[in-house]
Steps between C-alpha positions, in 0.01 A plus 500: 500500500558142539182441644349557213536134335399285783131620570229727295429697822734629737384593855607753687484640838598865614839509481519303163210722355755791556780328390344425176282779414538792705914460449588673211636487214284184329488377127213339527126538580330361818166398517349410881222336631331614807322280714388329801508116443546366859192322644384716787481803203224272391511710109359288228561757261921493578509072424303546190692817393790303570456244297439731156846634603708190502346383183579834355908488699528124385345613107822712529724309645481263300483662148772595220445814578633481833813769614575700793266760391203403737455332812223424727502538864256431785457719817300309777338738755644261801813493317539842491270718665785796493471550098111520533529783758788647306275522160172584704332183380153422678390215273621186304529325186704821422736461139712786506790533219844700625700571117819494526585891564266782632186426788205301349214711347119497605473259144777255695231386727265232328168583524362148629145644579459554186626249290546212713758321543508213244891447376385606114409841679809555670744397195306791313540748732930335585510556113372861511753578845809358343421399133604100622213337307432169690294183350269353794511143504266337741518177593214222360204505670241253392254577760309641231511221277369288760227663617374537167578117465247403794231739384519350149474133643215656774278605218536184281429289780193691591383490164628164470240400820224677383537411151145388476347829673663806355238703541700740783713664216197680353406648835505879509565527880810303499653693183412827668647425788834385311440883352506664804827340589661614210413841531550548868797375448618714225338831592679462874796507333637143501664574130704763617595290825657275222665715337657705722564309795395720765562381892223353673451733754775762682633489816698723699761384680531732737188528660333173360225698318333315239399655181263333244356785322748716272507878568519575142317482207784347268574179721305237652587220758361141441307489840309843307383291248376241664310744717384643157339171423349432799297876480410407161396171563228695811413749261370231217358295777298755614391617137408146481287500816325776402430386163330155637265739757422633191402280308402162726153460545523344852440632789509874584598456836805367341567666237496871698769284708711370203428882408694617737785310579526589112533845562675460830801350296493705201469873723796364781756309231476770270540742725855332633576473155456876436712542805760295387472720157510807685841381710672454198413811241594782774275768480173279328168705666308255544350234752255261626437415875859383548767806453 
């Protein structure tokens, strides 16, 4: 396969997809992205999957360990909207892996709304398929760096102007609001956003439908976490709110109002965030208001 040492991934349409894969015999093992990268498909989630799999192509292509073992292979929806029919395929990113004898198993299929799609992940699961253990190298990315950079040198020179009043970094309020951040952002699951990569949100591209909560318990999107945070961040408010009615000695008249747009949030966030709960452990009992 000549084609092999001029580009990481080869594209195919219908006819080459059965050249290459469905034509037997092969002595190598095929691994195909799925996906729907033209404009009008408007999917987010099929540029940013693409880009973890030409990192992980290029990784390979461009290591020692390179032979005619493994190859990657991309399978545009608009390209080829024949093999999609042909392997009853209603959504995209799809990584499928076709060995090089016998039909691909359930396990051939990577499970993306689980794991994500980061390149790491899909090495680990190449290397369990067709024991070809490939080294991810990304390229550098200071972004990172940089941002880190400015909020180093926006600190300093805040503490640097009010170098004769520093008197704000022993208030309570601002710490526990810094507090807050940290856990909202950890218990809505930013951590595991990092680590595994998941898409942002997941679109079908057949009938546009836009999905931003995941349908199991074992996988998240990153548009679910951010929801997360947002509930959690009503839910404290309102604990707040009911906290100051409590213990203010103002007004009543205002205080039965801060009262109750205290309980207002806590009883209607928590209740979407049961929901939420309840959409993703099938067969939970219980509910709040919102089902």
């Amino acid at each position: 396969m000549e084609w092999s040492s001029r580009r990481s991934i080869f594209r195919m349409n219908g006819d080459k997809f059965r050249k290459f894969i469905k034509t037997p015999p092969r002595n190598y093992s095929m691994i195909v992205m799925f996906t729907a990268l033209q404009p009008q498909r408007q999917c987010s989630v099929c540029r940013q999957a693409n880009e973890e799999y030409q990192i992980l192509a290029n990784s390979w292509r461009y290591s020692s360990a390179f032979c005619n073992k493994l190859f990657f292979s991309m399978v545009d929806y608009d390209e080829g909207t024949d093999v999609f029919q042909q392997l009853n395929m209603n959504s995209a990113p799809t990584f499928m892996h076709f060995p090089p004898k016998g039909r691909p198993k359930r396990a051939d299929t990577f499970d993306l709304q689980r794991i994500g799609f980061a390149a790491e992940q899909l090495a680990k699961w190449i290397a369990d398929r067709t024991d070809v253990h490939i080294r991810v190298f990304r390229p550098p990315n200071y972004s990172g760096t940089i941002a880190l950079a400015l909020l180093v040198s926006l600190v300093g020179g805040l503490l640097y102007l009010r170098r004769n009043n520093l008197e704000f970094i022993y208030n309570k309020t601002g710490w526990a609001m810094v507090s807050l951040c940290i856990v909202f952002a950890m218990t809505s699951g930013q951590m595991w956003n990092h680590i595994r990569g998941p898409p942002y949100a997941h679109k079908n591209p057949h009938n546009g439908q836009v999905s931003y909560i995941h349908g199991s318990s074992q996988a998240q999107f990153v548009a679910e976490s951010h929801i997360i945070l947002l509930l959690n961040a009503a839910i404290t408010m309102g604990m707040v709110l009911l906290n100051e009615a409590a213990t203010s000695k103002g007004d009543v008249g205002k205080r039965r109002i801060i009262c109750l747009v205290g309980l207002g949030l806590v009883v209607f966030f928590f209740s979407f965030l049961l929901s939420i709960f309840r959409s993703k452990y099938h067969g939970y009992p219980y509910s709040f208001l919102i089902k």
